[in-house]
C-alpha positions in Angstrom: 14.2 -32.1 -26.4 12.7 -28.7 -27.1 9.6 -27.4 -25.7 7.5 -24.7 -27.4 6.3 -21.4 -25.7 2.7 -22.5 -26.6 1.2 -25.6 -25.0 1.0 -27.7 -28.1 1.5 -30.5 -26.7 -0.1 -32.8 -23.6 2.7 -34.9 -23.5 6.4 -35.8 -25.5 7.1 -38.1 -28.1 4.6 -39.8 -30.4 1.1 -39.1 -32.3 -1.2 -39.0 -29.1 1.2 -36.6 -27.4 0.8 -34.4 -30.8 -3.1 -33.9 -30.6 -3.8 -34.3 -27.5 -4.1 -30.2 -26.6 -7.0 -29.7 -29.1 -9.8 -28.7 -27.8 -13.1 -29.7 -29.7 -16.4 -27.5 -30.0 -19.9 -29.4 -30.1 -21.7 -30.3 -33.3 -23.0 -28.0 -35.9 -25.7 -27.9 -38.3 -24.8 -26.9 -42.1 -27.5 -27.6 -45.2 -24.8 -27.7 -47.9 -21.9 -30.1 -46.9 -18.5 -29.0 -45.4 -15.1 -29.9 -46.7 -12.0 -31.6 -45.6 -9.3 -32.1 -48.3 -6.1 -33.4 -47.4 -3.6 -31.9 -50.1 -0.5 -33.1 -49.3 2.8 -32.0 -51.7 4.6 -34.8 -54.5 2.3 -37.9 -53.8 2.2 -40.7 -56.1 -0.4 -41.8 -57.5 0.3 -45.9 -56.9 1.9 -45.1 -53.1 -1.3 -46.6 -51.7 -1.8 -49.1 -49.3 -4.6 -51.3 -51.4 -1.3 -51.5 -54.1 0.0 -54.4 -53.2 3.2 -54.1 -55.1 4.1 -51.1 -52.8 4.1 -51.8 -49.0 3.4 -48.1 -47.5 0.9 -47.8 -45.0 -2.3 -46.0 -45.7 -4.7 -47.5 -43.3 -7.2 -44.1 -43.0 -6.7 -43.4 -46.7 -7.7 -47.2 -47.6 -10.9 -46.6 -45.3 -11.7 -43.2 -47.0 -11.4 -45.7 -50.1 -13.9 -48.2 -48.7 -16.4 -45.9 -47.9 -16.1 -43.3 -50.8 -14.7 -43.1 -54.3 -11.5 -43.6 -55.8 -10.3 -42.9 -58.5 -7.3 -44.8 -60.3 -7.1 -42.3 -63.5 -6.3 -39.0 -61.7 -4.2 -36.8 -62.8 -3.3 -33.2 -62.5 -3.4 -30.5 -64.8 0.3 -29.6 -64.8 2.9 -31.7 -62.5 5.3 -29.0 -61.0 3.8 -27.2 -57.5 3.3 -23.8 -58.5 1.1 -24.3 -61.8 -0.5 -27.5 -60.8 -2.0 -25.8 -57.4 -3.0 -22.6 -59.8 -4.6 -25.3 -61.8 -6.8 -26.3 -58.7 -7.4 -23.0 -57.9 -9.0 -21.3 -60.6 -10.5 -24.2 -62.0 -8.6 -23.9 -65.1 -5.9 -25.5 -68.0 -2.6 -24.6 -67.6 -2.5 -22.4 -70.4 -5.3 -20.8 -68.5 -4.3 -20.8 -65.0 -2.1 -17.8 -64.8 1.0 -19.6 -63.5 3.9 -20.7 -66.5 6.2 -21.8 -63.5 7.2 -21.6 -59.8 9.0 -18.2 -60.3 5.2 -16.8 -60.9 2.4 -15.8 -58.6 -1.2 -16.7 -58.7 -2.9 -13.4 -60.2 -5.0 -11.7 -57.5 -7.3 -10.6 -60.3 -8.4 -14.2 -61.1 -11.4 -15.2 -58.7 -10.2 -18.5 -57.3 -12.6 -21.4 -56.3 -11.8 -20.7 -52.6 -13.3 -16.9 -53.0 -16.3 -18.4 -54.7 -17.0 -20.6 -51.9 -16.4 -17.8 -49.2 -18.9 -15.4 -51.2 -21.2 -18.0 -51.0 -21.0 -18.1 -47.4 -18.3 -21.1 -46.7 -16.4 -20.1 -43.9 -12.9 -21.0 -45.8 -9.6 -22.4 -44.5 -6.2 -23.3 -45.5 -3.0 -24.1 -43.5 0.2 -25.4 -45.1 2.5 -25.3 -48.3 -0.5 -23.1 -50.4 2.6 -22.1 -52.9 0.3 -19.4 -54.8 2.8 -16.9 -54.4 6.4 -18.7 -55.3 7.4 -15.9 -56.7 7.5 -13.3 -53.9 8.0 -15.8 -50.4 4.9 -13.1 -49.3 3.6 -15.7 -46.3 4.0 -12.8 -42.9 5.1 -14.5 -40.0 1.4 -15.0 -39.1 0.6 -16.8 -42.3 -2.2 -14.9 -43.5 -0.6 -11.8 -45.9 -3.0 -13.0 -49.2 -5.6 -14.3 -47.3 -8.2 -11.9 -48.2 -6.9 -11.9 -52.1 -7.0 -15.3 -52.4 -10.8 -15.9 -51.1 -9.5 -17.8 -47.1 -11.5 -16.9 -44.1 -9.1 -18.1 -42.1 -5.0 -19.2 -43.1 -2.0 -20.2 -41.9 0.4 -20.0 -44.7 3.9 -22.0 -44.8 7.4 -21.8 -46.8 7.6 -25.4 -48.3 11.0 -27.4 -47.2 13.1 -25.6 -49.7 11.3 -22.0 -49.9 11.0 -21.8 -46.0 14.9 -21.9 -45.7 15.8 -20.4 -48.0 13.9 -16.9 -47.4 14.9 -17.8 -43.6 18.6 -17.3 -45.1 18.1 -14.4 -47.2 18.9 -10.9 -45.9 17.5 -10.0 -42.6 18.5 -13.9 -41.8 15.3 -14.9 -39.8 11.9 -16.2 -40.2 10.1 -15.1 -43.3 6.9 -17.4 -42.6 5.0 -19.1 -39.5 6.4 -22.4 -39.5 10.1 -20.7 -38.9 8.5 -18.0 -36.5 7.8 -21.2 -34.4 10.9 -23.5 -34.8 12.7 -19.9 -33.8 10.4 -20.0 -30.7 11.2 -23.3 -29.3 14.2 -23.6 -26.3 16.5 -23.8 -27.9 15.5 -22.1 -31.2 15.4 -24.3 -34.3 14.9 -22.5 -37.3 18.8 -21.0 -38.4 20.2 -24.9 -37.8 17.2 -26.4 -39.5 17.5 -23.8 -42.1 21.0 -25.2 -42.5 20.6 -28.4 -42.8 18.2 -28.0 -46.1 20.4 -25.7 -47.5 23.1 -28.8 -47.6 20.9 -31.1 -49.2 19.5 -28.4 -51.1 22.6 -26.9 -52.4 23.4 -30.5 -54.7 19.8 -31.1 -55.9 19.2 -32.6 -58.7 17.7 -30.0 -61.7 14.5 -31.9 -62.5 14.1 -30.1 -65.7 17.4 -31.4 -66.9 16.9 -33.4 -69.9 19.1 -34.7 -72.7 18.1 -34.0 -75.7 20.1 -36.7 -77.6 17.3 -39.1 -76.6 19.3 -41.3 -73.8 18.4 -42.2 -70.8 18.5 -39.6 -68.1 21.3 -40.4 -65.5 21.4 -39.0 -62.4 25.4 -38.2 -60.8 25.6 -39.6 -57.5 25.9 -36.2 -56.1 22.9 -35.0 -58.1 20.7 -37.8 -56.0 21.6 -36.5 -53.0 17.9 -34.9 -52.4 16.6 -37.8 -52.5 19.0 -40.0 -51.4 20.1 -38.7 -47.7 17.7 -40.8 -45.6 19.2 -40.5 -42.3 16.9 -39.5 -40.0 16.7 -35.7 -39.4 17.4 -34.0 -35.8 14.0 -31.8 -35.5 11.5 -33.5 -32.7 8.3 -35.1 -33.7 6.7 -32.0 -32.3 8.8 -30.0 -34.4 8.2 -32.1 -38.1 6.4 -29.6 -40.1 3.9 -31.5 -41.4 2.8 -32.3 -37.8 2.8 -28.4 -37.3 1.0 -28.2 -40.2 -1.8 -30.7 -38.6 -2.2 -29.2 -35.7 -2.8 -25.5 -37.1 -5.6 -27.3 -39.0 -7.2 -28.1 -35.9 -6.3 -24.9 -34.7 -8.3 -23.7 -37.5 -10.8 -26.2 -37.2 -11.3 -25.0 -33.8 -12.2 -21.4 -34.7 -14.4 -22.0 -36.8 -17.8 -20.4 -36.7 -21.0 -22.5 -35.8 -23.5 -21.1 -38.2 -22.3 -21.8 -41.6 -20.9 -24.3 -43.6 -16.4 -24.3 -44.1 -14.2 -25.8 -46.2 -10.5 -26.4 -44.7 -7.4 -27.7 -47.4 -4.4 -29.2 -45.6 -1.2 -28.3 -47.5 1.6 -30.8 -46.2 5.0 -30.4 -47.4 5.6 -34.2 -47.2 5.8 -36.3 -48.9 8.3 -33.9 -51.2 12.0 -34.6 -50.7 14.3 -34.5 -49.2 13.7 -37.8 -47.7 13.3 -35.7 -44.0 11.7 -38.1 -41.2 12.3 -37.9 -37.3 13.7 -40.6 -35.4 10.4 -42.3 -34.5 9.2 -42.3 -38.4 12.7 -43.9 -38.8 12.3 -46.4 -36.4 8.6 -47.9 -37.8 10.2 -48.8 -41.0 13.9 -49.7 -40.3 13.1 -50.7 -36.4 13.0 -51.5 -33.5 9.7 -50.5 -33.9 8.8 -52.4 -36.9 10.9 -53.1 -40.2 8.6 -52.6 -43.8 11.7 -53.5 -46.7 9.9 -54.7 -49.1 10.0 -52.6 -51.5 10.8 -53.0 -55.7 13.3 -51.3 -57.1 12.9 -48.2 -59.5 12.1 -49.4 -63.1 14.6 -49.1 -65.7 16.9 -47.4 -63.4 20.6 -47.3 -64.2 22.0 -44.3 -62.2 24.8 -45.0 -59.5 22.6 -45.6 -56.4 22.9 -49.2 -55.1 19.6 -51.1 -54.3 20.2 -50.9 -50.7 19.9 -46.9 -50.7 16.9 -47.2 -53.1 15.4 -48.8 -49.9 16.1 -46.1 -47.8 14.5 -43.8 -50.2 11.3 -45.6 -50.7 10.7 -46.4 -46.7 11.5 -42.5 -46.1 9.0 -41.8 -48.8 6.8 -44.2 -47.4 7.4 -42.9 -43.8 6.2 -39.6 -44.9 3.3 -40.9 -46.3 2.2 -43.0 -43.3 2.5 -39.8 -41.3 0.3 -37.5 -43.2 -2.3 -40.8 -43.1 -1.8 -41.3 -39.2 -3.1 -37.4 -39.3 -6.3 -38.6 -41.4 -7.6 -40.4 -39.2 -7.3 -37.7 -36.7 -9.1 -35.5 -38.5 -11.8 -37.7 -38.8 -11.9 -38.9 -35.0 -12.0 -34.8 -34.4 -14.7 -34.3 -37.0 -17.0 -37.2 -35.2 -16.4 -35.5 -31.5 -18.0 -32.1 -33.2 -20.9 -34.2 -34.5 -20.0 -33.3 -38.2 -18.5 -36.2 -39.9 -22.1 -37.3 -41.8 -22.3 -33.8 -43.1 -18.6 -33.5 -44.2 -17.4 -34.2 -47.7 -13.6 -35.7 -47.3 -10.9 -35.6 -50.3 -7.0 -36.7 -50.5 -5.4 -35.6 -53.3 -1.5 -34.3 -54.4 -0.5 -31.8 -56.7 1.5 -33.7 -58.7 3.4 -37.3 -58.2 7.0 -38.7 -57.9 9.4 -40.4 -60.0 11.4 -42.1 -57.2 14.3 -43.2 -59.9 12.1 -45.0 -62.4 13.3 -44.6 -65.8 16.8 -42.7 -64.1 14.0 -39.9 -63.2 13.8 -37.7 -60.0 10.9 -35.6 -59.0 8.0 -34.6 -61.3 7.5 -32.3 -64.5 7.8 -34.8 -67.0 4.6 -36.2 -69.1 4.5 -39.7 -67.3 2.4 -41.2 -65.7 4.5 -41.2 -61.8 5.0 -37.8 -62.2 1.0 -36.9 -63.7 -0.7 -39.4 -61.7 -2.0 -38.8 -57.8 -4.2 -40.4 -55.2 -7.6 -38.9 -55.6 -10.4 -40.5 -52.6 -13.7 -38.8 -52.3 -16.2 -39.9 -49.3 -19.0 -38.0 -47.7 -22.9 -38.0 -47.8 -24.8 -39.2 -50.2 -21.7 -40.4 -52.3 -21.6 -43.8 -53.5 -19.4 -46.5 -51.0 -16.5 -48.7 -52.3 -16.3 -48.0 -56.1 -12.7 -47.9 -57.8 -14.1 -45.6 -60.9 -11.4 -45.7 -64.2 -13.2 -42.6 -65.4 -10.1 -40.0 -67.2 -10.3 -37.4 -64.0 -8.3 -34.3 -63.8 -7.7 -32.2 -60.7 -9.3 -29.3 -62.3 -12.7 -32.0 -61.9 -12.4 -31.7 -58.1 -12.0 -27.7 -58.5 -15.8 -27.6 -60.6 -16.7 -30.9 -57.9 -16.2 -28.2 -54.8 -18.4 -25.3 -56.8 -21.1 -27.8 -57.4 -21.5 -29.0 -54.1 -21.2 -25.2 -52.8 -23.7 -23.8 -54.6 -21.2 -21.3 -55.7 -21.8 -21.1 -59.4 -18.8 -21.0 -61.8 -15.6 -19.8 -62.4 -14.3 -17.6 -64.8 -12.2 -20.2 -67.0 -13.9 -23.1 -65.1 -12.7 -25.9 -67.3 -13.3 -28.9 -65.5 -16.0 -30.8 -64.8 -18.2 -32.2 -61.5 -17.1 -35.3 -60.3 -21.3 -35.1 -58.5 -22.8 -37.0 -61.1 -20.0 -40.0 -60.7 -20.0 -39.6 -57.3 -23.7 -39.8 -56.4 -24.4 -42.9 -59.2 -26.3 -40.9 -61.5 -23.9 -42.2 -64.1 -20.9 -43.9 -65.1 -19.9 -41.8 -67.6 -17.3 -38.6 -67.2 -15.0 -37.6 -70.1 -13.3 -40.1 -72.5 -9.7 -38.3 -71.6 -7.7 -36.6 -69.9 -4.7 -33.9 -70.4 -1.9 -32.0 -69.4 1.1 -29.7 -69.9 4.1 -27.6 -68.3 6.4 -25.2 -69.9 9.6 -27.0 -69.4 13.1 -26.2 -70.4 11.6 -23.6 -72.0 9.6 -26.0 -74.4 5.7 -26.6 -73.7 5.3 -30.2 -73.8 1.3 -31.3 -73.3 -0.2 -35.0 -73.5 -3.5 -36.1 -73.9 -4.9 -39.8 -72.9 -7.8 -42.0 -72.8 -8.5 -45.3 -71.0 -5.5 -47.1 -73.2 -2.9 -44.7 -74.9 -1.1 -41.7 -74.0 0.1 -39.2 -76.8 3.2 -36.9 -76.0 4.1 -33.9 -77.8 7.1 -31.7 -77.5 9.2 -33.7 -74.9 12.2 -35.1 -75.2 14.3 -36.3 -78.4 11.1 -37.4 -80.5 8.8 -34.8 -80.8 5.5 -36.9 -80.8 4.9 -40.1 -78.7 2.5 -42.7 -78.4 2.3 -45.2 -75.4 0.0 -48.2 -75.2 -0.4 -47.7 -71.4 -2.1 -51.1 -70.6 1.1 -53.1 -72.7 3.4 -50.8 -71.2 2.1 -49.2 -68.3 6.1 -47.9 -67.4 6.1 -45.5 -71.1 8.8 -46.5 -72.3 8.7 -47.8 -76.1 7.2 -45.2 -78.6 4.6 -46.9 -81.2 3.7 -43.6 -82.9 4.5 -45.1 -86.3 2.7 -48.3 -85.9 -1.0 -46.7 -85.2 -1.0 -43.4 -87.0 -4.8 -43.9 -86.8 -4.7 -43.4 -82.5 -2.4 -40.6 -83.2 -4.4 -38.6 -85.5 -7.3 -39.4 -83.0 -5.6 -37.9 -79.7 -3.9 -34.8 -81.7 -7.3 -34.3 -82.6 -8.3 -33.7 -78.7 -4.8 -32.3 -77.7 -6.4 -29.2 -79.8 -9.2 -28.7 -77.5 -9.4 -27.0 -74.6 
């Protein structure tokens, strides 16, 4: 097994030898609150342990749950990585948020809600898969070349598992970002064989923004699935997963913080995003000898050549991922009660976007339903109301205005959402009566907009407008636009506003 030039580590093998190096500072005072917010990358909304059709375990999540908010409406503002985390950022609409696609950057002119909080005296941090600059691969080995543009006090900025290798393979071959600096670091160096190994998968992946526009079914070609459907476990060490490296440069950051003021730190995991990647020891707590979790449904409506056996696969992989990034939870929270901060500290797990997983013959996200949309969102911290499951219509852009509002930073320039404080701290019940979002795709803006009971589509696939009754069919598959022209003419009426 490969050892790394810095001490990471206080022993080999599983989560305790993965933490066990960090060293914890004493407690600090703030008046305004700090903020945690686990971010991880393509998380679906109903991949939660209190689900009980889905058997993934979320133990840490489900107790962030208990003792906070959750919220089983969320959605983001744009389901593809780029636009939806531009979304978050400036507190904005898609059509607003400076980013059409992942080919663009975030403007440096746009004030993001991280830079607010900094000016307002948040010491701000961010480690992981930030993907604000897609378009230019800009990380610096160290992580922090937009740092200062983007509003961070402190960042160590990652490649995700596709971008990372495939700068690492562009000319000079090498590390472009941190999280290859290191694998290139270990004995023996990782990063050109790991680098490899995604190009493989990578180089069949299915074109999520592939659609037929003779209305069928989308089928995906064997070879097409591969992505998603190579689950063998991967030969990087636990030590060496990237979304443990990630963790531990969050305590890293953590660390370092100052003791006088107030932070905010964003974990960006690259997990649970395919390919289906886990280590040996992830492999073995779903398929054994750990432990074997199998029972999980098959994709809805799927009728692509995988056989149910490697849909398995996929869905404990996905799963294991998941697991891992909770495991990490509750190390953040352990760490944030040694440093005496845990009663002042507002926690949030969110995604950017969600995960098809082969329902409907679907991989991925970009598309207007509700797997693809629809995240985890799980607010707990003081003064924050304990064990409510809110229904309110909540977009991510909510929990962009929620972080201003608790910072005392005042408002954004295009600051479209709305505080999540009132909900939140039981001053009311009520939010907004929907919710909305759109993504130029295939070079054709689609956009939807719901409330608590239908869904109205416009501008994807063969039918130009759709209408889903998303209690009666929560999968959105059959089209009642011409049986309640009255619902329609109501929603197009709110797709219009802003």
């Amino acid at each position: 097994m490969p050892t790394t030039r810095r001490e990471f580590l206080a022993g080999a093998g599983g989560l305790a030898g993965l933490t066990g190096c960090q060293t914890i500072p004493g407690p600090r005072v703030a008046s305004r609150p700090n903020f945690l917010f686990f971010f991880p990358d393509q998380h679906r909304f109903d991949w939660v342990q209190w689900n009980e059709e889905v058997p993934v375990p979320t133990p840490n999540l489900a107790a962030l749950r208990d003792r906070g908010v959750s919220f089983g409406n969320a959605i983001v503002d744009s389901p593809v990585c780029g636009p939806s985390r531009a979304c978050l950022a400036s507190g904005s609409v898609y059509s607003r948020c400076g980013v059409t696609s992942n080919l663009d950057n975030f403007p440096t002119d746009r004030r993001s809600y991280y830079k607010a909080l900094r000016d307002s005296g948040y010491h701000v941090m961010g480690c992981g898969k930030l993907d604000l600059h897609k378009g230019d691969y800009a990380w610096g080995l160290d992580g922090r070349g937009s740092m200062d543009a983007w509003g961070f006090s402190d960042m160590i900025d990652n490649g995700g598992k596709g971008g990372g290798a495939a700068a690492y393979r562009m000319d000079p071959v090498g590390a472009k970002d941190p999280y290859y600096a290191y694998l290139d670091s270990l004995e023996p160096p990782l990063g050109a064989a790991w680098a490899e190994d995604l190009r493989r998968l990578g180089e069949v992946k299915w074109n999520q923004f592939y659609w037929q526009e003779t209305g069928e079914t989308l089928r995906g070609l064997l070879e097409r699935e591969r992505w998603w459907g190579e689950t063998d476990p991967v030969s990087l060490p636990d030590e060496a997963y990237c979304d443990n490296w990630i963790a531990r440069n969050g305590l890293e950051l953590l660390g370092r913080a100052p003791e006088d003021r107030p932070w905010h730190l964003v974990l960006n995991f690259v997990g649970p995003h395919p390919p289906m990647d886990i280590t040996r020891s992830m492999e073995g707590r779903f398929r054994g000898p750990d432990r074997v979790i199998d029972g999980f449904a098959q994709p809805r409506g799927y009728d692509g050549p995988l056989p149910a056996e490697q849909h398995v696969r996929i869905r404990q992989n996905y799963a294991a991922m998941i697991e891992n990034i909770d495991r990490w939870l509750g190390v953040f929270v352990e760490a944030l009660k040694e440093r005496g901060e845990f009663e002042n500290t507002v926690i949030v797990y969110s995604s950017d976007h969600g995960e098809m997983l082969g329902d409907g013959g679907l991989w991925g996200k970009s598309f207007p339903l509700q797997a693809s949309v629809g995240v985890p969102l799980c607010v707990a911290g003081p003064g924050i109301r304990q064990g409510l499951d809110s229904e309110a219509m909540v977009s991510l852009i909510d929990l962009t205005a929620t972080f201003m509002d608790y910072g005392e930073a005042g408002e954004l320039d295009f600051q479209d959402g709305r505080s999540l404080r009132p909900l939140l701290e039981n001053a009311t019940d009520e939010h907004r009566g929907y919710s909305k979002a759109s993504l130029t795709y295939r070079q054709r803006l689609w956009e939807f907009v719901q409330n608590e009971r239908y869904k109205l589509v416009n501008g994807f696939g063969a039918e130009e407008m759709q209408l889903f009754d998303r209690e009666a069919d929560p999968d959105e598959r059959r089209n009642i636009a011409e049986t309640k022209p009255a619902v329609v003419a109501e929603l197009s009426r709110l797709m219009e506003t802003v």
